[in-house]
N, C-alpha and C positions, 0 to 999 in steps of 0.2 A: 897756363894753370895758375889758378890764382892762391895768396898763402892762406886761404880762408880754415879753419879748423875746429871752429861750431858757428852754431847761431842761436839766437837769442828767441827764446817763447814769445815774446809779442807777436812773432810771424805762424804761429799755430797755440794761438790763446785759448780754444778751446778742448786742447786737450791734454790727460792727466800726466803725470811724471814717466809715469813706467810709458804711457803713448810716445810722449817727448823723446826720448829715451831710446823707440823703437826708431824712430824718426830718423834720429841722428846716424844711429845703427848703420840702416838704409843705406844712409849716401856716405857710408864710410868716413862718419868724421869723430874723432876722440875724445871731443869736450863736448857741454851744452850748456848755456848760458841762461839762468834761470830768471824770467820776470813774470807770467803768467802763467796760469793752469789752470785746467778746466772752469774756463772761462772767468776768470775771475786775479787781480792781483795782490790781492788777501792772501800771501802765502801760510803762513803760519795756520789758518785756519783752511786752506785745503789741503797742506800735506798731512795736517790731524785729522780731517775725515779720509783720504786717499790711503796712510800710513800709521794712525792712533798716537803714535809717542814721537819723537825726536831720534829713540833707540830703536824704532823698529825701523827707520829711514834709514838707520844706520846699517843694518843687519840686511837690510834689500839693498843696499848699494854696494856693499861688501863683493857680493856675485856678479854685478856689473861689470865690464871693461870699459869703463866710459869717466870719466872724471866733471868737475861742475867748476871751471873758474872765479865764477860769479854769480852770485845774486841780487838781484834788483831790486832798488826800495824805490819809494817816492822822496822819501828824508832830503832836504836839503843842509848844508854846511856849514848859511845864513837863508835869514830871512822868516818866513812863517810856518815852512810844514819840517816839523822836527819833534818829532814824541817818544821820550828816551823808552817809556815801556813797552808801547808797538817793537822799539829796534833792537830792544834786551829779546823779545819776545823771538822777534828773525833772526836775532843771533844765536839763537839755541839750532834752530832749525838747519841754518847755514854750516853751524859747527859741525851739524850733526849728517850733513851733507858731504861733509869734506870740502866745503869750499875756499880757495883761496883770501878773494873777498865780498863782501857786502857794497855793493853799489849806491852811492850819496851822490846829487847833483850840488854843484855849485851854487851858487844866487841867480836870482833873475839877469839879466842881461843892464848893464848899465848900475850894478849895485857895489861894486868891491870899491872899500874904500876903507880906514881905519875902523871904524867901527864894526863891517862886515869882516873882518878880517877879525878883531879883536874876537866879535859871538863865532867866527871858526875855531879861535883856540880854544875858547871855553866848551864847542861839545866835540872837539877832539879829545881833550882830555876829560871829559866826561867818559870817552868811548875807550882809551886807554883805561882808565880805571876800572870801567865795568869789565876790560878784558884782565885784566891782574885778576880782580877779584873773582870771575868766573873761569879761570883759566883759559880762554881761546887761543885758538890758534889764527883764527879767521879774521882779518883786519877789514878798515875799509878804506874805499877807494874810490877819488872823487873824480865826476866826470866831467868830460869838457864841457856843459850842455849849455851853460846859458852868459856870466860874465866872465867865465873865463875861455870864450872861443875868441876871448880878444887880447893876442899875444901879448901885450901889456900889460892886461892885468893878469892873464899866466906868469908872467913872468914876474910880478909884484907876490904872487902865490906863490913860486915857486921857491921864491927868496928866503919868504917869511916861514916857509913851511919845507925845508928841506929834503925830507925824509918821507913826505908825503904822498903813498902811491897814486899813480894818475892812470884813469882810465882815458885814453883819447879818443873824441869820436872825430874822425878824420872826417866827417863831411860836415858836420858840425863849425869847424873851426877853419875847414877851405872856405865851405860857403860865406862866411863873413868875411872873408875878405884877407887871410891869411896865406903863406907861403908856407908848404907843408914841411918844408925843407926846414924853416926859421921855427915852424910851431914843434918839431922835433929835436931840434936843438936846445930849447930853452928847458923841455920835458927831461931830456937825456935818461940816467940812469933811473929816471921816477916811473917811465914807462911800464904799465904793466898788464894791461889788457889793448886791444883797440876796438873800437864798430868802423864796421864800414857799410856803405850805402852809395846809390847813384842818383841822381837827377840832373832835370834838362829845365833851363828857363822857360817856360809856356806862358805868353802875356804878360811879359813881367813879374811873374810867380816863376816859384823855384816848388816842380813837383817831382814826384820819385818816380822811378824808372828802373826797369830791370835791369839787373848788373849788367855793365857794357851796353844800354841805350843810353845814357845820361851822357854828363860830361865832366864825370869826376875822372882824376888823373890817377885811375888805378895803374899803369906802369909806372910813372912816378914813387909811388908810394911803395909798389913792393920791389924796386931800384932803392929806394931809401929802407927797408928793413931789411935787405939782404946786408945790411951792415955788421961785419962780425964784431961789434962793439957794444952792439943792443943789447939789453936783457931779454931774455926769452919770453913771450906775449903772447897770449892767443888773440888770432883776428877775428873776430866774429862779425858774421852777416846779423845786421840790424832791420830786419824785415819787419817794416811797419805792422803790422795788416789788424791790430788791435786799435790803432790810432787811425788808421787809414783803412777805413774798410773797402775801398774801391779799388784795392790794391791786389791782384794776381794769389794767387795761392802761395805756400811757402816752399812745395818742391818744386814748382815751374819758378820760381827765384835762384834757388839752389839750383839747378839747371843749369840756369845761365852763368849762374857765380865762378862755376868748374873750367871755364873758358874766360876768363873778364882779365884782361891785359889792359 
């Protein structure tokens, strides 16, 4: 059994919150990981037509037994997609979710360097300040996704930014060529959500694979979070199938995820 305990709306993008929601129900799991809905990853403008206000999100989740770790933006840390009123805009939404945090990717792959580093401090504390000033509770959290699946410069991040929560996408940061063992280490106590996902080399491509066909070291990995030193993380299953439409449904995934050692 695997320690999986939501997954992420990219694996069923076209349907709305309260669908999501039922979803997750279903297969007995206690969080849900928020990146699309009804077809579309405009949140802010589908949970106002699905829900009208921020407050009435609130007042329907209230009755819920399910809670939302995370919400997913496209914003990156550095580089060019970063729009402070888009992410004011999802941090009302998020707050009003109860979520933990808001989801921001790293830079491109190949980009961390002093001055990437520098444009990370300047809209972190951009993002500090809007939270002072709007009261949140909801932080964000940056993912492994693109220059920092290269332990190096995680670790260059992890220095300069201490306090900094990290989302890890474990297949993310195996697949380049990382020891999960050494990319957990350098994370330590920053750890605070993870993805997980599988694949198999086909032709020299690395494509995805239902959990336990691939050849990602899921006993590995939850041998390494049975650590009783970790901070407490939800795992979510990262099921493509908005990015990848060739890819299986998202409860024949979940399926297989309930068994993936």
């Amino acid at each position: 059994m695997t320690l999986i305990t939501c997954f992420s709306t990219l694996g069923c993008p076209q349907l709305s919150l309260r669908q999501a929601i039922a979803l997750a129900q279903a297969n007995d799991l206690p969080m849900l990981e928020i990146r699309a809905l009804s077809g579309s990853t405009a949140l802010p403008s589908v949970l106002a037509a699905e829900f009208g206000t921020p407050t009435q999100l609130t007042a329907y989740l209230a009755g819920v037994p399910l809670s939302i770790p995370v919400v997913g933006s496209s914003h990156r840390l550095w580089g060019d997609t970063f729009d402070r009123d888009s992410l004011e805009d999802l941090a009302d939404w998020a707050e009003a979710a109860g979520a933990r945090h808001i989801r921001v990717f790293d830079g491109e792959t190949g980009t961390l360097d002093e001055s990437a580093l520098d444009e990370a401090a300047r809209r972190l504390q951009f993002w500090r300040d809007l939270k002072v000033s709007k009261g949140l509770v909801v932080d964000l959290i940056i993912e492994t996704h693109g220059a920092l699946c290269d332990d190096q410069a995680l670790e260059q991040f992890c220095t300069r930014f201490a306090d900094q929560p990290i989302l890890w996408d474990t297949h993310h940061s195996w697949a380049a060529g990382n020891a999960l063992e050494h990319t957990l280490e350098i994370i330590g106590p920053r750890l605070a959500h993870l993805h997980v996902k599988d694949s198999r080399m086909v032709d020299g491509k690395r494509h995805y694979m239902l959990p336990g066909q691939g050849d990602f070291p899921m006993d590995r990995l939850m041998a390494l979070l049975a650590r009783p030193s970790l901070p407490a993380a939800a795992v979510s299953l990262e099921w493509e199938l908005l990015w990848h439409p060739e890819l299986t449904d998202l409860q024949t995934a979940l399926g297989h995820a309930r068994s993936w050692t």
